[in-house]
C-alpha positions as CSV (number, residue, x, y, z in Angstrom):
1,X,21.2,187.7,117.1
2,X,18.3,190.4,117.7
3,X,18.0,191.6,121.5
4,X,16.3,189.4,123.7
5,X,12.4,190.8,124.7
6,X,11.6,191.2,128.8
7,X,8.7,192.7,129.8
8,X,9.0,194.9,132.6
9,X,7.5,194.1,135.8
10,X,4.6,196.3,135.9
11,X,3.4,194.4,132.4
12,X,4.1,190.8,134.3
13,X,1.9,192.0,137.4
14,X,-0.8,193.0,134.6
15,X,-0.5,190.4,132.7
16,X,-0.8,188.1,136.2
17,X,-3.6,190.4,137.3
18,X,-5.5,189.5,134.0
19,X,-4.7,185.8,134.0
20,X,-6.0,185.4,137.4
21,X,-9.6,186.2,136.1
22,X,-9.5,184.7,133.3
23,X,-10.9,181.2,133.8
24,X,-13.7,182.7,135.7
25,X,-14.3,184.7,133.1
26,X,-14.1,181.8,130.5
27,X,-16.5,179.7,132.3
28,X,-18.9,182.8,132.9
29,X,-19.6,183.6,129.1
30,X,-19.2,179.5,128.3
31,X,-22.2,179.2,130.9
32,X,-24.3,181.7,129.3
33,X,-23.7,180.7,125.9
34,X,-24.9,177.1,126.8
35,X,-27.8,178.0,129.1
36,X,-30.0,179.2,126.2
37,X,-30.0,183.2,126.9
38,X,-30.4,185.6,124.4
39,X,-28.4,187.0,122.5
40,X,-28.8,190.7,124.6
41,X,-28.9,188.8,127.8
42,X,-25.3,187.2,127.1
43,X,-23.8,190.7,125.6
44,X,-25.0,192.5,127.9
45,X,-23.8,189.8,131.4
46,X,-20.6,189.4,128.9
47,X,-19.8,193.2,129.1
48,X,-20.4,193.3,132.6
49,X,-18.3,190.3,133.4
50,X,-15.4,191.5,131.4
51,X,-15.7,195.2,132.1
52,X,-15.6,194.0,136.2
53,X,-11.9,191.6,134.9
54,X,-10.3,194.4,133.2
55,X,-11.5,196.9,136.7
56,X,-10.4,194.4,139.1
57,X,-7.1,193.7,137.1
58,X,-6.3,197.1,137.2
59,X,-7.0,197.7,140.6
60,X,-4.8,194.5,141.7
61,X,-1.7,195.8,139.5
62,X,-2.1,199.6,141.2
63,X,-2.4,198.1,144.7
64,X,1.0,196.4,143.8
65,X,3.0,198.7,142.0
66,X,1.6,202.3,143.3
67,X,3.2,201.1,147.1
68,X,7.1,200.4,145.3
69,X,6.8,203.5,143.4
70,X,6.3,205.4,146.6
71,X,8.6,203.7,148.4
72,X,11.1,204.6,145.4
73,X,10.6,207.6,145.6
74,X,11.1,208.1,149.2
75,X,14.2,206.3,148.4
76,X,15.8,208.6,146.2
77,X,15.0,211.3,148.0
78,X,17.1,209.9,150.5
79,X,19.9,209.5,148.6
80,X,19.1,213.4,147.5
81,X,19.3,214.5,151.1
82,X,15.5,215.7,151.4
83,X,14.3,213.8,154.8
84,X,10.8,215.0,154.9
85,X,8.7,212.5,152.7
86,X,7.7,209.4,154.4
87,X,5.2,207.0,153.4
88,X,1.5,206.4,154.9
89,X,0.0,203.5,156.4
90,X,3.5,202.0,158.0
91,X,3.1,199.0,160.7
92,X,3.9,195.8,161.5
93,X,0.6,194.3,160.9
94,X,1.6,193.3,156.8
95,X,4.4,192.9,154.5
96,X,4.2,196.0,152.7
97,X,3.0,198.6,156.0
98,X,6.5,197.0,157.6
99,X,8.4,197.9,154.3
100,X,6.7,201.2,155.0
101,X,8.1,201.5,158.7
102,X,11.3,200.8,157.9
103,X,11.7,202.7,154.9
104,X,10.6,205.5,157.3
105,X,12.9,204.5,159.9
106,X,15.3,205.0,157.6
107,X,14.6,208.8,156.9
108,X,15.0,209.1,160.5
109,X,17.7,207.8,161.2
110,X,19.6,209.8,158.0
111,X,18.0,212.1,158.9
112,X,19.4,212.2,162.8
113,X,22.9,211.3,161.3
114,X,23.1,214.3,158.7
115,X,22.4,216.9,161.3
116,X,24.7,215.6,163.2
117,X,27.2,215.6,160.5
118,X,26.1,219.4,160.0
119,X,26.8,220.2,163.6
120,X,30.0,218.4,163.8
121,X,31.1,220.2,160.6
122,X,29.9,224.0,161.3
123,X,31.9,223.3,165.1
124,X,34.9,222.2,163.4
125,X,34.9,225.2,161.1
126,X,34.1,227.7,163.7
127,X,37.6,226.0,165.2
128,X,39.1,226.5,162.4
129,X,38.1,230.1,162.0
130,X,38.7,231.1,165.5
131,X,41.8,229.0,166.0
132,X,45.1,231.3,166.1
133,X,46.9,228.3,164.2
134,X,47.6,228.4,160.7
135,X,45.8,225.3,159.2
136,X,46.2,224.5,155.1
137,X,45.3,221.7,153.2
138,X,46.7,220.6,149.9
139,X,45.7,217.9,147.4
140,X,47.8,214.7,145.9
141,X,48.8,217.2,143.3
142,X,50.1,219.8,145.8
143,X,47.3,222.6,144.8
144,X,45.8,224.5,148.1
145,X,42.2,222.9,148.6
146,X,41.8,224.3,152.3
147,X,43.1,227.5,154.3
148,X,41.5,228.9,157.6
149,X,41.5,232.6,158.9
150,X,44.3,232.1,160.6
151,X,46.2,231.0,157.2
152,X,44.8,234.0,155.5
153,X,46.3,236.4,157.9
154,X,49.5,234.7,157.8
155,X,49.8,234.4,154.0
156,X,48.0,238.0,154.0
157,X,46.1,237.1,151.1
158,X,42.3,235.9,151.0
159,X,41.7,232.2,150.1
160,X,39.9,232.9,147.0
161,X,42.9,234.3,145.4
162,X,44.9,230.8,146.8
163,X,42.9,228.4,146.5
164,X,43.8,225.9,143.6
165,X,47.4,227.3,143.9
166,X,50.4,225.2,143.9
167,X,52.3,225.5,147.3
168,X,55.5,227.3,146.6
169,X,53.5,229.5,144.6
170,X,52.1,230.8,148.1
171,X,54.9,230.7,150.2
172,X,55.0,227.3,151.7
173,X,56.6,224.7,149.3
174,X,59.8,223.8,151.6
175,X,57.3,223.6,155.0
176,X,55.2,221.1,153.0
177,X,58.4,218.8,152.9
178,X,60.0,220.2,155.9
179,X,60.4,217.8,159.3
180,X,57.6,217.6,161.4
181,X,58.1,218.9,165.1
182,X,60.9,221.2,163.7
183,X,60.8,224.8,165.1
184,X,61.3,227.2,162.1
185,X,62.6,231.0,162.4
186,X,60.3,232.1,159.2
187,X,58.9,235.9,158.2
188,X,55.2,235.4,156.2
189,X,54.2,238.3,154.4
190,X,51.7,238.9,157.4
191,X,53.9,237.6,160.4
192,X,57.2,236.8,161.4
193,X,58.4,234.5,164.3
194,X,59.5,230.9,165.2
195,X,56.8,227.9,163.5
196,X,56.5,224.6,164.8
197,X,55.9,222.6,162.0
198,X,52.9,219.6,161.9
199,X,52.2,217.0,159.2
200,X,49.7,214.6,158.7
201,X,47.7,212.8,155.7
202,X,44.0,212.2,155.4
203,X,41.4,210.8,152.3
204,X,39.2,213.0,151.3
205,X,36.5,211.7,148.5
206,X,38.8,208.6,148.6
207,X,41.9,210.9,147.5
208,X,45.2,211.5,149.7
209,X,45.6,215.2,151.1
210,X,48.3,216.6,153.2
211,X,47.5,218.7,156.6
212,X,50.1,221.5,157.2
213,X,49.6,223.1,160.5
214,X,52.0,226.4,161.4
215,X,51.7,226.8,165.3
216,X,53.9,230.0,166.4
217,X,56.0,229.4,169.3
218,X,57.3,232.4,170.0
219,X,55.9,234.0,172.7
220,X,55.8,230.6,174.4
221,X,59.9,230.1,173.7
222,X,60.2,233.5,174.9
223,X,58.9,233.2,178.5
224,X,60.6,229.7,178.6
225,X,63.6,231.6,177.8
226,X,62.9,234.3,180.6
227,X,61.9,231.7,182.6
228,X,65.4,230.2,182.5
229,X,67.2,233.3,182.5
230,X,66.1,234.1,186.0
231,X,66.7,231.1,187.3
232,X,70.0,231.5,185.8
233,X,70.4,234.9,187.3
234,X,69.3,233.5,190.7
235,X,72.0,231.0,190.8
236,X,74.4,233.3,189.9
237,X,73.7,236.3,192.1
238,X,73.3,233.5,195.0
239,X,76.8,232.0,194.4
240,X,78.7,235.3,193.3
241,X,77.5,237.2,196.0
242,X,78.3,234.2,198.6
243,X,82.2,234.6,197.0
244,X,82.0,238.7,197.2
245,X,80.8,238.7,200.4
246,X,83.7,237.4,202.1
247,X,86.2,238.4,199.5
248,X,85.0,242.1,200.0
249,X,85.1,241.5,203.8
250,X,88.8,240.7,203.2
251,X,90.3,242.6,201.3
252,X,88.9,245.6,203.7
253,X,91.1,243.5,206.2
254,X,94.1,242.9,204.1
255,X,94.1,246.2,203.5
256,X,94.2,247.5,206.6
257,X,96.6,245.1,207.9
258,X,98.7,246.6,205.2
259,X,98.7,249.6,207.0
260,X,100.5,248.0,210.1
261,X,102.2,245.7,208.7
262,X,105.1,247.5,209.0
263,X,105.0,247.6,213.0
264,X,103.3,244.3,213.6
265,X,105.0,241.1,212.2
266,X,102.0,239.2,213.5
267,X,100.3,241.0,210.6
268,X,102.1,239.1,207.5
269,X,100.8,235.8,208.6
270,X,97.5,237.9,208.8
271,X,97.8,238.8,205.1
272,X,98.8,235.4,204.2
273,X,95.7,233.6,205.4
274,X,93.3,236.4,203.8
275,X,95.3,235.8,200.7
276,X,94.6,232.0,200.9
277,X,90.7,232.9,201.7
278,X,90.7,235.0,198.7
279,X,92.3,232.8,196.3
280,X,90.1,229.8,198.0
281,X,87.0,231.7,197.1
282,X,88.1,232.6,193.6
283,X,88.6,229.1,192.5
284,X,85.4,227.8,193.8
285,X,83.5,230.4,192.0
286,X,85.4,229.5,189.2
287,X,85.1,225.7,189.5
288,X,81.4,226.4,189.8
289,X,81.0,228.9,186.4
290,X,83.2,225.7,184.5
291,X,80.5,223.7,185.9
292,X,77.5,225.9,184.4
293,X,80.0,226.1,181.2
294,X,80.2,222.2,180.9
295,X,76.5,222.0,181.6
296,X,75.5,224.1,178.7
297,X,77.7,222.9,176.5
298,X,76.7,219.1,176.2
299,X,77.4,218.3,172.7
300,X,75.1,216.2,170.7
301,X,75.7,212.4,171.1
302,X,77.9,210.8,168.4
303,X,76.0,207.4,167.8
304,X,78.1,204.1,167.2
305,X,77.0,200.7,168.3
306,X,78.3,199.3,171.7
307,X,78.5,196.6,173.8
308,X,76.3,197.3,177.1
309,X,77.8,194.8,179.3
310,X,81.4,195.7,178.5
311,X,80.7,199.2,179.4
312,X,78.8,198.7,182.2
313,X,82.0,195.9,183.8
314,X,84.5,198.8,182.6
315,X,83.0,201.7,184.3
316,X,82.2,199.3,187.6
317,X,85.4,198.3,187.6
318,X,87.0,202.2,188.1
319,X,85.1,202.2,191.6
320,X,88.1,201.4,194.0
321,X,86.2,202.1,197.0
322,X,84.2,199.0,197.2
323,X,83.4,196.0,194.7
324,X,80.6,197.0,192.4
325,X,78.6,193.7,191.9
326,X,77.6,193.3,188.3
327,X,75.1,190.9,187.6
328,X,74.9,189.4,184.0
329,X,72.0,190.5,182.0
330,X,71.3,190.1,178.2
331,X,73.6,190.7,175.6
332,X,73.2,194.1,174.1
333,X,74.5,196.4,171.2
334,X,72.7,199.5,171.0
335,X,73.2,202.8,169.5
336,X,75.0,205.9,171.5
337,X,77.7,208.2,172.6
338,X,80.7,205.6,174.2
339,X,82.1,208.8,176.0
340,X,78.7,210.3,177.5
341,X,77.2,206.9,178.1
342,X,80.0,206.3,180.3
343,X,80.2,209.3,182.0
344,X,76.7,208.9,182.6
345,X,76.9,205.6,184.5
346,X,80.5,206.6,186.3
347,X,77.9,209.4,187.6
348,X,75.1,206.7,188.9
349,X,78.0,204.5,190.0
350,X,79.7,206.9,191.9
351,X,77.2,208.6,193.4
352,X,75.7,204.7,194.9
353,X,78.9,204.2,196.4
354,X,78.8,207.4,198.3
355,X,75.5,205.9,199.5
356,X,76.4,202.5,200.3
357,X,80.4,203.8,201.8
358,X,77.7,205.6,204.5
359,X,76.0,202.5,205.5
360,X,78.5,199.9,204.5
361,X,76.4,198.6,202.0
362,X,77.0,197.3,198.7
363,X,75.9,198.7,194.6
364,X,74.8,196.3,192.1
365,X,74.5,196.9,188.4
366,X,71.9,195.3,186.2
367,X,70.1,195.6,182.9
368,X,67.1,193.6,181.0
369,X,65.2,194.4,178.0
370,X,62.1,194.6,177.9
371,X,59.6,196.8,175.0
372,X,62.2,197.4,172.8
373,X,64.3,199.4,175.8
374,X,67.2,198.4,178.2
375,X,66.7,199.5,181.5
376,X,69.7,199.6,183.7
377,X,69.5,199.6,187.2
378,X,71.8,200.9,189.8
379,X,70.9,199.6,193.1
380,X,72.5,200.6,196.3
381,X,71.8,199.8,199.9
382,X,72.6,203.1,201.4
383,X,70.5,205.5,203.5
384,X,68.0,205.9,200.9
385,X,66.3,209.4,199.1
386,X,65.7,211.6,202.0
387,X,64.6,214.5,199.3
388,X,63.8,213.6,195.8
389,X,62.2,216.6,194.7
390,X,65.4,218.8,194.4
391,X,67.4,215.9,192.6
392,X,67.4,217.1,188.7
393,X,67.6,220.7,190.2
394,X,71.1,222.1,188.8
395,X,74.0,223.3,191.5
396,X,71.6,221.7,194.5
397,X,73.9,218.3,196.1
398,X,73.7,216.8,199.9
399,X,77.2,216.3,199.6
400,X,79.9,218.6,201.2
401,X,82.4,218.5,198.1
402,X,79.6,217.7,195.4
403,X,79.0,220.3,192.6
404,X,75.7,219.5,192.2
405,X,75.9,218.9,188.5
406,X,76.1,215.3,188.3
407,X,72.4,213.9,188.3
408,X,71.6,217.1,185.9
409,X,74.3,216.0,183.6
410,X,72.9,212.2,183.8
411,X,69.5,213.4,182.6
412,X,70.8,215.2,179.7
413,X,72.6,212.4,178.0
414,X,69.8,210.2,178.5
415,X,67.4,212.4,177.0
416,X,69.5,213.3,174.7
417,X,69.8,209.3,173.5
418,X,65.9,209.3,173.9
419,X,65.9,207.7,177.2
420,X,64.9,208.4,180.7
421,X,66.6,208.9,184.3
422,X,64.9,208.7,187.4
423,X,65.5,207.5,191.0
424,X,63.6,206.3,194.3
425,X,63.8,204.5,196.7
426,X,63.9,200.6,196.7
427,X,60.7,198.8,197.9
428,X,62.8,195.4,198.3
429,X,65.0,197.0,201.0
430,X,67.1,199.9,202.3
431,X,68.7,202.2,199.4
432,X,68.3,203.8,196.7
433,X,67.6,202.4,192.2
434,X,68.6,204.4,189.7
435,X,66.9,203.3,186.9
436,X,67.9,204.4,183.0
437,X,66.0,203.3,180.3
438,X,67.1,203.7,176.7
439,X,65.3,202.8,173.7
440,X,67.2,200.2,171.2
441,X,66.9,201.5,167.5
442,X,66.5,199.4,164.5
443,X,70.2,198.4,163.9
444,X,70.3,197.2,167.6
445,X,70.1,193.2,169.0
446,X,69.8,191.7,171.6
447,X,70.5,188.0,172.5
448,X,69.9,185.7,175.8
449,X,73.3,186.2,177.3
């Protein structure tokens, strides 16, 4: 079967164009064949006539095709990226000048988007280059595609010589695979110090690519670290030097009651009470460095599934001071540490019924889920939070035998399950909520009690 002929469209606006005048040119030469003209006459009328069809034709196919090639053109120079040609005689008062407007409309309107495309991307590489983060970029088959200044300084290599390059061959294979959010210790050929480690994926050109960003935290660990080393330092000089004070003052005493003790008898019992001062004073200070020992050594949370209601019931149950009202909430099994769990809510428990022994008031216990948490409450209807700003603050307590360790120690094994501890007051009435809230992970359920 041969290919099938089409005529393109400027030969069928011709060929229109043509066909158009043709009866009136038909019936033009028929005319002056019958009216009885010469033979000059009708050659002469007939060359006009037909030499004014074939103008006129030609004319009506430029008008028509002339406009689409321009407007063409001005199309694929838009798809080129050159903004600058637009076409003449655009309006709204025909077809073709409105074809005209938009198409220039158009141009504008690329034209507006590409600079801003070209602002947006020189700001994002002046960020990039100015940034003091390492930023890289690899392909879906691992090869380098995109490194800032900061990268090159790092890597101490220029990116011509690593771009295209694999990542382990420039240092960086295990962070491209490493956990996100990690902090890394980790010496670079142009620095050393402690990395936090970001991921992410993007498309470009409709491919995957991997982000690797290489934050140093060092200097910011560092005065973190200082930061908490003079706290640390403050507690301890304020609670050694309360002990030394006395115990100094003492043993100046003791020791000159030594002296005359051998005259006075009144003197031993003298020496025996400083004794029992001193040795007072020693064990406090050592109950108190136990208590910094047991604070800084929390151990990680060994996760097993439990049974929320049973704990809460057995730990409200080892308050013998007053009856700990438990009100049924949903049944849960979640995730966590038995052990620090409970010592968390003997903390909250404990510390309510202090609260409510001072006003004799009652502590309820109660939990819900709600956004894939439980949130227990311990409500009390004691005096209330006088001070909440110094709660979470280590070694600070209201209370004349408290340690001041307790609510600390609370907050770290909830944070440590990735939940939260607070505490305020109650709007409902007199007292005090503490409220702990504890995300349930993907083996956990929940059930209407």
């Amino acid at each position: 079967m041969g290919k099938r002929f089409r005529l393109s469209y400027e030969q069928r606006i011709t060929l229109l164009s043509l066909g158009a005048g043709l009866p009136g040119v038909v019936a033009a030469m028929w005319l002056l064949i019958v009216g009885g003209y010469s033979a000059k006459t009708i050659w002469t009328l007939g060359l006009l006539v037909g030499g004014a069809w074939l103008v006129l034709a030609l004319m009506l196919r430029e008008r028509i095709v002339r406009p689409l090639q321009t407007i063409s053109n001005m199309l694929a120079a838009l798809r080129e990226g050159d903004f600058s040609l637009r076409g003449r005689r655009a309006g709204v008062e025909d077809a073709l000048g409105l074809a005209m407007l938009e198409t220039n409309l158009l141009g504008e309107t690329l034209k507006s988007q590409r600079l801003g495309a070209l602002e947006a991307t020189a700001l994002l590489r002046t960020v990039m280059a100015e940034i003091d983060v390492a930023i890289f970029a690899f392909d879906e088959e691992g090869a380098l595609r995109l490194v800032n200044r900061a990268g090159e300084r790092l890597l101490d290599q220029p990116r011509e010589r690593m771009l295209g390059k694999a990542a382990s061959a420039v240092g960086l294979g295990d962070l491209v695979v490493a956990e996100a959010g990690r902090v890394h210790d980790r010496a670079f050929p142009g620095r050393s110090g402690r990395w936090e480690i970001h991921r992410t994926t993007f498309r470009q050109d409709g491919r995957p690519h991997t982000l690797l960003v290489l934050a140093d935290v060092s200097r910011t660990l560092r005065e973190e670290e200082l930061q908490a080393w003079q706290r640390l330092v403050r507690v301890l000089s304020h609670e050694i030097n309360n002990s030394l004070a006395p115990i100094k003052s003492l043993a100046d005493s003791l020791r000159k009651t030594v002296d005359r003790a051998a005259t006075d008898r009144s003197a031993t019992d003298d020496l025996r009470k400083g004794l029992s001062i001193i040795v007072g004073r020693s064990d406090a200070l050592s109950r108190f460095m136990a208590s910094y020992v047991k604070l800084a050594r929390l151990p990680a949370p060994r996760r097993a599934e439990l049974n929320l209601g049973e704990l809460v019931r057995r730990v409200a149950a080892l308050e013998v001071r007053l009856t700990v009202r438990v009100t049924q909430g949903p049944d849960v099994v979640l995730p966590g540490d038995a052990d620090q769990l409970e010592q968390l809510l003997i903390n909250l428990i404990r510390n309510a019924a202090d609260a409510a022994l001072d006003t004799a008031g009652g502590v309820e216990v109660t939990w819900r889920i709600a956004h894939r948490a439980v949130t227990v409450d311990v409500l009390d209807e004691g005096p209330g939070l006088a001070a909440t700003a110094n709660l979470f603050v280590p070694f600070f307590t209201t209370k004349a035998e408290g340690s001041g360790i307790g609510l600390v120690l609370s907050r770290q094994i909830a944070e440590a399950h990735g939940g939260v501890l607070t505490l305020e007051n109650r709007s409902d009435t007199r007292g005090c909520v503490a409220r702990l809230v504890i995300p349930l992970g993907s083996s956990a359920g929940a059930g209407a009690a």
